[in-house]
C-alpha positions as CSV (number, residue, x, y, z in Angstrom):
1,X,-10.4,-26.5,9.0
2,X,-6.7,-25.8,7.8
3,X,-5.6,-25.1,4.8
4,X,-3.8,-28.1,4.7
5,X,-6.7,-30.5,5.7
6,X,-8.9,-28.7,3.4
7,X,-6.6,-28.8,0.1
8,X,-5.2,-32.3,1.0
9,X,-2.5,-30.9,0.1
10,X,1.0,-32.5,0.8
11,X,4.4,-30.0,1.1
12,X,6.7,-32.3,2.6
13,X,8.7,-32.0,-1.1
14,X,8.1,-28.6,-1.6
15,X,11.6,-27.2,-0.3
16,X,13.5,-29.3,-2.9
17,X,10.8,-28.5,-5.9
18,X,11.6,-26.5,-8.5
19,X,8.0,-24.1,-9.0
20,X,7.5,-22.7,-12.2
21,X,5.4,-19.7,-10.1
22,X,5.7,-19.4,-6.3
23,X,2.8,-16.9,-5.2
24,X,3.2,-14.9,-1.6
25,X,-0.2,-14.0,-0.1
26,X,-3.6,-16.3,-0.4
27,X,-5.8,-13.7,-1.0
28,X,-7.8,-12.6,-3.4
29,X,-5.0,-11.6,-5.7
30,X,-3.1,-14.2,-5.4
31,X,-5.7,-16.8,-5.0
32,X,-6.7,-15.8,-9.0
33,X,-3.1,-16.0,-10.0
34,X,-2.4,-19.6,-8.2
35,X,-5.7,-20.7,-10.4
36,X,-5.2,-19.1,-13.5
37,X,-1.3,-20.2,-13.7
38,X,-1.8,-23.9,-12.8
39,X,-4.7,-23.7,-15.3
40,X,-2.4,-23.3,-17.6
41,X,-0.1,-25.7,-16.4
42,X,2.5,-24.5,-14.4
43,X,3.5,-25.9,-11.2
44,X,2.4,-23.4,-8.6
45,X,3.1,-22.5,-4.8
46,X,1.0,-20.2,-2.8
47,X,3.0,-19.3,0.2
48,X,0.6,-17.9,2.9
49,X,1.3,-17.1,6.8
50,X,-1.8,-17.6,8.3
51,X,-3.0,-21.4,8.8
52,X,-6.4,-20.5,6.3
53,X,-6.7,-18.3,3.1
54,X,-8.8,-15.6,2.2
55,X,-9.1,-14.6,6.0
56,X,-9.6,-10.5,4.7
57,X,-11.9,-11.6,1.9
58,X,-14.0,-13.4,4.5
59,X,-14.4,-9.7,6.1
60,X,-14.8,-7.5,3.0
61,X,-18.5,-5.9,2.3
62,X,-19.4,-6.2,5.9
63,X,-19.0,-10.5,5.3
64,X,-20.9,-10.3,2.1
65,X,-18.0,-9.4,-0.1
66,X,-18.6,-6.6,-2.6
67,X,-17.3,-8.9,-5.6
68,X,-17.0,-5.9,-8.2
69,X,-18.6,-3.1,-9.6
70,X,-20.8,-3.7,-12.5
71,X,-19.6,-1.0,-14.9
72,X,-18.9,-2.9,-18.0
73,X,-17.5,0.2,-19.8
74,X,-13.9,-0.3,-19.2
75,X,-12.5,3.4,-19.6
76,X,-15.7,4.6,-17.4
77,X,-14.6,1.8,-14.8
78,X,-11.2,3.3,-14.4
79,X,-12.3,6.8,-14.2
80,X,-12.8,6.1,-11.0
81,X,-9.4,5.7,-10.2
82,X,-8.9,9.1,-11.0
83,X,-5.0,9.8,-12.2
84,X,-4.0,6.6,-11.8
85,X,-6.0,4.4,-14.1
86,X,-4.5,5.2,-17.2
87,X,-1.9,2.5,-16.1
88,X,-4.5,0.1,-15.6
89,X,-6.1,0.2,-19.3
90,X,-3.8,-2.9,-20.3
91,X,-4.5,-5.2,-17.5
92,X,-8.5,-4.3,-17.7
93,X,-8.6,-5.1,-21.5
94,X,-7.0,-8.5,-20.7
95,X,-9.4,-9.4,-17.6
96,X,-12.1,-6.6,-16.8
97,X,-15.9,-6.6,-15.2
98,X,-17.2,-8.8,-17.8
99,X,-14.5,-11.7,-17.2
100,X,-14.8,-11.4,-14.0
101,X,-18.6,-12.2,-13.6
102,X,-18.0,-14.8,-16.1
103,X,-15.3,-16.5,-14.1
104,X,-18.0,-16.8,-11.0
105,X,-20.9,-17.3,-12.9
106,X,-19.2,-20.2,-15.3
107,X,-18.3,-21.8,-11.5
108,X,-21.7,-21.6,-9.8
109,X,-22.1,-18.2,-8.0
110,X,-24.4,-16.3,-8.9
111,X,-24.7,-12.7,-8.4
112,X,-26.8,-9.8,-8.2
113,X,-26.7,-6.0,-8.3
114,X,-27.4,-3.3,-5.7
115,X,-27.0,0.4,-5.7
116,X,-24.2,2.3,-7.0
117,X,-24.0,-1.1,-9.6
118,X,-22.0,-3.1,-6.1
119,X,-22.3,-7.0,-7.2
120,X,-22.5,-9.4,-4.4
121,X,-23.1,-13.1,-4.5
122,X,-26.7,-14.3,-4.3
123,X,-26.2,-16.1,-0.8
124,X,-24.6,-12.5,0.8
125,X,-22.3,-14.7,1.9
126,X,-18.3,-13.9,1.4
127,X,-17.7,-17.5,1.5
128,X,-19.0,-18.4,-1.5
129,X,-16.4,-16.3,-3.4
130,X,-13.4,-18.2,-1.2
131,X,-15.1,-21.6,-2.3
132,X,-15.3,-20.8,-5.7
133,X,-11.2,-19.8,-5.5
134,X,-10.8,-22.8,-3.2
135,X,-11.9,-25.1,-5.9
136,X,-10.1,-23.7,-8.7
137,X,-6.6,-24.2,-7.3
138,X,-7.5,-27.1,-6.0
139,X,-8.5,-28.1,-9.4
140,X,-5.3,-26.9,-10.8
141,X,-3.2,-28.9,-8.4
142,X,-1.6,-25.9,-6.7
143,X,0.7,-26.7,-3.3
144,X,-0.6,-24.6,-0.6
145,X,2.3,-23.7,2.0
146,X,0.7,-22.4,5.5
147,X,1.8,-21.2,8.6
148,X,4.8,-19.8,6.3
149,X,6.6,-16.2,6.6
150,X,8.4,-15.1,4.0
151,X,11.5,-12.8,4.9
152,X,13.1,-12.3,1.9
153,X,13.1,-12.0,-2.1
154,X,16.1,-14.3,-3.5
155,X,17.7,-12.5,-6.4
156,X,20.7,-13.0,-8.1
157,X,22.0,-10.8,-11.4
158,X,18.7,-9.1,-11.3
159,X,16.3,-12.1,-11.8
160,X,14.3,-13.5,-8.9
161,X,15.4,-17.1,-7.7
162,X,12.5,-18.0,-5.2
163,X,11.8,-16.5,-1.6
164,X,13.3,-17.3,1.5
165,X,11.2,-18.3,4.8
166,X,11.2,-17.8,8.4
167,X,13.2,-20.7,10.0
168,X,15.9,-20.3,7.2
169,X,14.0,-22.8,4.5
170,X,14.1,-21.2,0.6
171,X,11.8,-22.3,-2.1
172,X,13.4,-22.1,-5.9
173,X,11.0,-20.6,-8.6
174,X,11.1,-19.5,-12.4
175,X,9.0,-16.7,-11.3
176,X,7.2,-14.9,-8.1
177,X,4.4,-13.2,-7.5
178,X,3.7,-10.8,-4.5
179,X,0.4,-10.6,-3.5
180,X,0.4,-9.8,0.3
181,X,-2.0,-6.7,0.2
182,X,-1.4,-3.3,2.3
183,X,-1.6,-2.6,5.6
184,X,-5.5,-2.1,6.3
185,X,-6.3,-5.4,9.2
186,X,-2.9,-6.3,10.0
187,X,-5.1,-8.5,11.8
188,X,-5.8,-10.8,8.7
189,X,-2.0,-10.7,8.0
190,X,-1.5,-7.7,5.9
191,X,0.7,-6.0,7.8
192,X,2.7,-4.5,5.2
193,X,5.6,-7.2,5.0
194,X,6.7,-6.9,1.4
195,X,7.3,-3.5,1.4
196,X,11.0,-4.2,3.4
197,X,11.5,-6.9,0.9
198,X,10.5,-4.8,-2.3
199,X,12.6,-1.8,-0.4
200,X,15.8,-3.9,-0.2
201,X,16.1,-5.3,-3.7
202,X,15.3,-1.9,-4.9
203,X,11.8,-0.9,-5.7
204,X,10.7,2.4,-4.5
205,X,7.8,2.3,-2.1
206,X,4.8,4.9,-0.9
207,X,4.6,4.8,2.6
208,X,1.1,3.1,3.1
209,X,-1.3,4.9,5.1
210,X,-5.2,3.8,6.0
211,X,-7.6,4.9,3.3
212,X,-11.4,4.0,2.8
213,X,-11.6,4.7,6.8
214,X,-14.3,5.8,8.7
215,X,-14.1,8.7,10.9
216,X,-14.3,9.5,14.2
217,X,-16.4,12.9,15.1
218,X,-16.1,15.3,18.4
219,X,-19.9,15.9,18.5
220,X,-21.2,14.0,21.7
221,X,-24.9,13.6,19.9
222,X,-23.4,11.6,17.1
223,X,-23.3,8.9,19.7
224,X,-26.8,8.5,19.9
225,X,-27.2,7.6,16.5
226,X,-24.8,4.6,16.5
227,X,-26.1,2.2,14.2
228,X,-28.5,4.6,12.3
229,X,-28.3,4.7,8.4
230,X,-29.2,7.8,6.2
231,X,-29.9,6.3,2.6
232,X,-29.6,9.7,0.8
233,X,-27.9,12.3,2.3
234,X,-25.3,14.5,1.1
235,X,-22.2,15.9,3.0
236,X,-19.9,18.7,2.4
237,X,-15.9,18.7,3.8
238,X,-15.5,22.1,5.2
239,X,-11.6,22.7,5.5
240,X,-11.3,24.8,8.9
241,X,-14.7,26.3,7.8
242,X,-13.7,27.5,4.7
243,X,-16.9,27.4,2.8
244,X,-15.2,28.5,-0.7
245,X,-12.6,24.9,-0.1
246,X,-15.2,22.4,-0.1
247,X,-16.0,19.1,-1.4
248,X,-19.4,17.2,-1.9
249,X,-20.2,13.9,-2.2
250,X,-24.1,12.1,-2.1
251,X,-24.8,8.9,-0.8
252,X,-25.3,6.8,2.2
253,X,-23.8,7.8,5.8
254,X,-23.9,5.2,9.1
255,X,-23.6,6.6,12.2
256,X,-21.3,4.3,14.5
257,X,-20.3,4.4,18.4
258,X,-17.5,6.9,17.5
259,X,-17.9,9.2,14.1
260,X,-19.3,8.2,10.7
261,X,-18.7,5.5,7.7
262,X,-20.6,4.2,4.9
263,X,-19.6,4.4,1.2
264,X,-19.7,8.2,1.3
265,X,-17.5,8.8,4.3
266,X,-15.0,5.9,3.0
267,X,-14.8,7.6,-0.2
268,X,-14.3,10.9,1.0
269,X,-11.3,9.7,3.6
270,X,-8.8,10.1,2.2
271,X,-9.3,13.7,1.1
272,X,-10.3,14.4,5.1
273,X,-7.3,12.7,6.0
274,X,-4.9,14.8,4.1
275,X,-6.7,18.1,4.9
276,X,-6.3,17.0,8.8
277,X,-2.7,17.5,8.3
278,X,-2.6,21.4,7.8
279,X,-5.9,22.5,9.6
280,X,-9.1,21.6,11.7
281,X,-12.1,20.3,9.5
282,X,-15.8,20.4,9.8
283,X,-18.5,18.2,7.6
284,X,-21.7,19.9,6.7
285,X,-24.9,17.6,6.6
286,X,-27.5,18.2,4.4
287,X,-30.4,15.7,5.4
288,X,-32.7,17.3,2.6
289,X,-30.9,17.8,0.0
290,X,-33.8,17.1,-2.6
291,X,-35.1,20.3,-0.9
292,X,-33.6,23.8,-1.4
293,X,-33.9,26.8,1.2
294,X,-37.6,27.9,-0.4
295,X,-39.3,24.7,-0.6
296,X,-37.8,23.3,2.9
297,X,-39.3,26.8,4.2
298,X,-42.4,26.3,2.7
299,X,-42.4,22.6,3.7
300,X,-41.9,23.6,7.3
301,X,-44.7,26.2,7.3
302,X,-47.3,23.7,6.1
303,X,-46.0,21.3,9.0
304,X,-46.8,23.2,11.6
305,X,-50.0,24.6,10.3
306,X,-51.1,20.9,9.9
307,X,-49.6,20.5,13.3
308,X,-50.1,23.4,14.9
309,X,-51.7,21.8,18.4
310,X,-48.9,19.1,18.4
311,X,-45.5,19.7,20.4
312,X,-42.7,20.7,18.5
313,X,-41.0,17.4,18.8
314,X,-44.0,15.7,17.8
315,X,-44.4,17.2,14.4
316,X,-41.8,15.9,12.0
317,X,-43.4,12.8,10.8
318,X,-42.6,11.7,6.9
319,X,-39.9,14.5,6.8
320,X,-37.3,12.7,9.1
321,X,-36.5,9.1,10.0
322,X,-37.7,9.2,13.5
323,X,-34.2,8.3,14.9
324,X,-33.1,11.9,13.5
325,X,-36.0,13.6,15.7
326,X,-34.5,14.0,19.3
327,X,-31.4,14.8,17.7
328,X,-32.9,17.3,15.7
329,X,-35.3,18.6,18.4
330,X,-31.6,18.7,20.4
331,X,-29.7,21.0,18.4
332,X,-31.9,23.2,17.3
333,X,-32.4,24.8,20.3
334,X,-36.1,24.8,20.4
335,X,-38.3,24.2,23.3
336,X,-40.1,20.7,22.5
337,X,-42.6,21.0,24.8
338,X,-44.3,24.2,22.5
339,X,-47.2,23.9,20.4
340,X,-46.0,24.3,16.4
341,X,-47.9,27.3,15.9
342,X,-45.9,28.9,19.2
343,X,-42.7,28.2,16.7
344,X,-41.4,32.1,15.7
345,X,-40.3,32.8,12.6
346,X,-36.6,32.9,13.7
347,X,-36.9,29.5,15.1
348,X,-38.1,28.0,11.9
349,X,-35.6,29.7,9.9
350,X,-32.8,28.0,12.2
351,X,-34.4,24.8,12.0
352,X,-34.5,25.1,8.3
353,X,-30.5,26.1,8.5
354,X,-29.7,23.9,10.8
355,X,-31.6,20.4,8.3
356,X,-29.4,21.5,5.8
357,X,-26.1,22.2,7.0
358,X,-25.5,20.1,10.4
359,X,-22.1,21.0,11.3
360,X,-19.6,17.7,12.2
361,X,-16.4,18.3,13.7
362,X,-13.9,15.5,12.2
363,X,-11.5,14.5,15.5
364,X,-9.6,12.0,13.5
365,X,-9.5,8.8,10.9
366,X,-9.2,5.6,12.3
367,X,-6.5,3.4,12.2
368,X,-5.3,0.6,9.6
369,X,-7.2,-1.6,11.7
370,X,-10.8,-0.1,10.5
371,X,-9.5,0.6,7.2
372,X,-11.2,-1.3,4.4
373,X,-7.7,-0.8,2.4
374,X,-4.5,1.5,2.2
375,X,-3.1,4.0,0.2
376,X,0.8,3.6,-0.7
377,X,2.8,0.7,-2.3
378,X,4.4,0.2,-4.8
379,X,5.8,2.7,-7.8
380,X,3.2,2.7,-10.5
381,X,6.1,3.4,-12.9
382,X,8.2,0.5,-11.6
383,X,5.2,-2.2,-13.1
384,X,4.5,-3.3,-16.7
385,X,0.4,-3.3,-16.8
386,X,0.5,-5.5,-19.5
387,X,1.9,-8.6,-17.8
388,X,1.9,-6.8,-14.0
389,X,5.5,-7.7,-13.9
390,X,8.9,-5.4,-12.1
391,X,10.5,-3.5,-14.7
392,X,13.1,-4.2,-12.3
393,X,12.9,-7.8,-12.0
394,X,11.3,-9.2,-14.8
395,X,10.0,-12.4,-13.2
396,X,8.8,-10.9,-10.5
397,X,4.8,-9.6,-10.4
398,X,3.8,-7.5,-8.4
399,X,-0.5,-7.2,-7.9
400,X,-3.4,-6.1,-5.6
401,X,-2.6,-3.6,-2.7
402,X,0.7,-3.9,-2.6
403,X,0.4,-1.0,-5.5
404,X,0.1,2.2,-4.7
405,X,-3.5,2.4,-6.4
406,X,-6.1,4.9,-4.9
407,X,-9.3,3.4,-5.6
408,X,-13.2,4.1,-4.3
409,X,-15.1,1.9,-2.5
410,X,-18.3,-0.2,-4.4
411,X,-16.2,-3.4,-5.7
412,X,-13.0,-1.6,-7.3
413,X,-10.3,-3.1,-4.9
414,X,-11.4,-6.6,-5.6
415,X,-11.8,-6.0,-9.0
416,X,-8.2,-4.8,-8.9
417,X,-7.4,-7.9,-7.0
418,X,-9.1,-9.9,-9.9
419,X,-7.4,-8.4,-12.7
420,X,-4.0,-7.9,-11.5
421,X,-3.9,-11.4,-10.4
422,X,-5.1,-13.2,-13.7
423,X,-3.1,-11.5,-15.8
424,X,0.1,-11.9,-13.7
425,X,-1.1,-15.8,-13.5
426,X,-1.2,-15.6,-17.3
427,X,2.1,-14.2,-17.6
428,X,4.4,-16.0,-15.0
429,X,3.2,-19.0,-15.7
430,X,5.0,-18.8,-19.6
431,X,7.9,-17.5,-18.0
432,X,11.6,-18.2,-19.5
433,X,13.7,-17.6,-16.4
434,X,15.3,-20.5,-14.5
435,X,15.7,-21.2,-11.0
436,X,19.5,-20.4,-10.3
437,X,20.4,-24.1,-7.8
């Protein structure tokens, strides 16, 4: 179903309309903003180029769509954004965690917690999140423009008139908001299109490059595994083997066809990434890591004296998910055909080496077309956080990735998407500046 059919909306007026907000992107972000500003009654565009919204949200959390993270302390929350959250303090006090669940719950979707505090809506279902921001601009009366490019960013003695389209057709606004994302699946749209704009009326841009990526690995055996998940694992980077340079992160790896992802891995990307640029890097996998050296050891010795007529590759039961065991058996060299109690000494002290500290030769990230977002965007400096607006422009918002926001995986993009978007729908939609004709 189209946008169109679906919103019964009608745009034949819209090039001639006046919009108090005109909106670029139908994603999360600016989905939010489109609701929040027609809520408050402004008369609202949302300009999007594919022929149906939320066509990345429908993808995010694997389909489920990892709505936030459920960290209701707000200055813990934006620890996680590391250096750059102290910009976000502003926005987050206006619209955090709590107002987000709020916002779903109050329409309908309820939600429930998983590890690392992820929320996800009851039905695992990605949809229900677009249906719920589906009804609210639809409730707010909001034009929907598909099938619609944007090219260009009217301004005129530094205030933003409205936006120009592909085919030469302009729509007039009091105020804009940019919300077309990064660059991670350009085959959803985002495809980094506002950075030119932004570029040419003077904002200073990152170059966006894919973060939260999985990996691909050199090591043939990986392959095996492809589909495998580790629940509780813990990984160290290893730049070019330099065991003093490390960094180490717990959590849950998956094995895929080419390398390694999971919350872990996409977490730790970026970091990988940026040491691939100066030298060759190696992950170290610790499969036990609630066992040190001495109680592995002793572990091992009472495996194969309980096992000491069984083969080798026979004996790991309990200790290892049996997908791990032929890989194990594999590397370590061992004959698997031998009793346990014909294993020496030396071979259970590499066996015990080799469960803790699985070398993984990184080959490369993956492209912006695996990546769950990007890195790059947008000055931090050139936004006011307390309406998301330019400091160039002043009736111009910019929100979501299209800022250059380093942020982990486990529901902190969209709950960047959420905030950022509200409050800029807040703001715009009060906004003073006319529409130069």
């Amino acid at each position: 179903m189209s946008v169109k059919q679906s919103l019964n909306t009608n745009t034949n007026d819209a090039y001639s309309i006046f919009f108090d907000v005109a909106i670029i992107g139908g994603g999360p972000a600016g989905l939010i903003a489109a609701g929040r500003a027609a809520e408050l009654g402004a008369k609202v565009i949302l300009i999007e180029k594919n022929d149906t919204l939320g066509k990345k949200l429908l993808i995010t959390g694997g389909g489920r769509c990892n709505v936030t993270n459920a960290e209701l302390d707000t200055r813990k929350l934006l620890e996680r954004f590391k250096d750059d959250g102290k910009y976000l303090f502003s926005a987050f006090s206006q619209f955090g965690v709590k107002e987000t669940l709020e916002f779903f719950h109050d329409r309908g979707m309820e939600t429930k917690i998983e590890n690392e505090n992820r929320v996800f809506p009851v039905s695992n279902k990605s949809q229900s999140v677009l249906d719920v921001l589906i009804s609210y601009i639809k409730d707010g009366g909001v034009t929907v423009l598909p099938n619609s490019a944007v090219t260009e960013i009217l301004v005129k003695d530094k205030i933003v008139t409205g936006v120009k389209l592909k085919g030469g057709k302009t729509i007039n606004a009091k105020s804009v908001i940019i919300a077309t994302g990064g660059t991670s699946h350009p085959e959803t749209g985002s495809t980094g299109d506002a950075y030119a704009w932004l570029k040419k009326i003077g904002h200073k841009i990152i170059t966006p490059e894919p973060s939260l990526v999985p990996i691909a690995v050199k090591d043939k055996w990986v392959k095996k595994l492809s589909g495998v998940t580790l629940a509780d694992v813990k990984i160290k980077i290893l730049d070019n083997g330099d065991m003093k340079n490390t960094l180490v992160k717990k959590g849950k790896l998956l094995f895929t066809h080419v390398g390694l992802t999971g919350p872990m891995i996409l977490n730790m990307s970026k970091d990988i990434g940026e040491m691939l640029k100066y030298s060759d890097v190696t992950l170290s996998l610790d499969l036990l890591p609630g066992f040190d050296y001495a109680k592995l050891n002793t572990k091992l010795q009472e495996i194969f004296k309980e096992n000491d007529k069984k083969k080798f590759k026979n004996s790991f039961g309990g200790l290892l998910l049996s997908a791990m065991v032929p890989v194990i058996v594999e590397l370590s060299g061992i004959n698997p055909e031998i009793n346990c109690n014909s294993v020496s000494r030396e071979e259970r002290v590499k066996l015990m080496t080799l469960l803790k500290a699985i070398p993984i030769h990184v080959d490369r990230l993956l492209g912006s077309d695996k990546a769950i977002i990007s890195s790059g965007g947008v000055v931090l400096d050139e936004v006011d956080f307390k309406t998301m607006s330019s400091r160039i422009y002043p009736n111009l918002y910019l929100i979501g990735d299209i800022l250059n926001i380093d942020r982990p995986s486990g529901g902190f993009s969209l709950q960047l998407c959420w905030t950022s978007g509200y409050v800029a729908g807040t703001t715009s939609s009060s906004s003073k500046f006319q529409p130069c004709e």
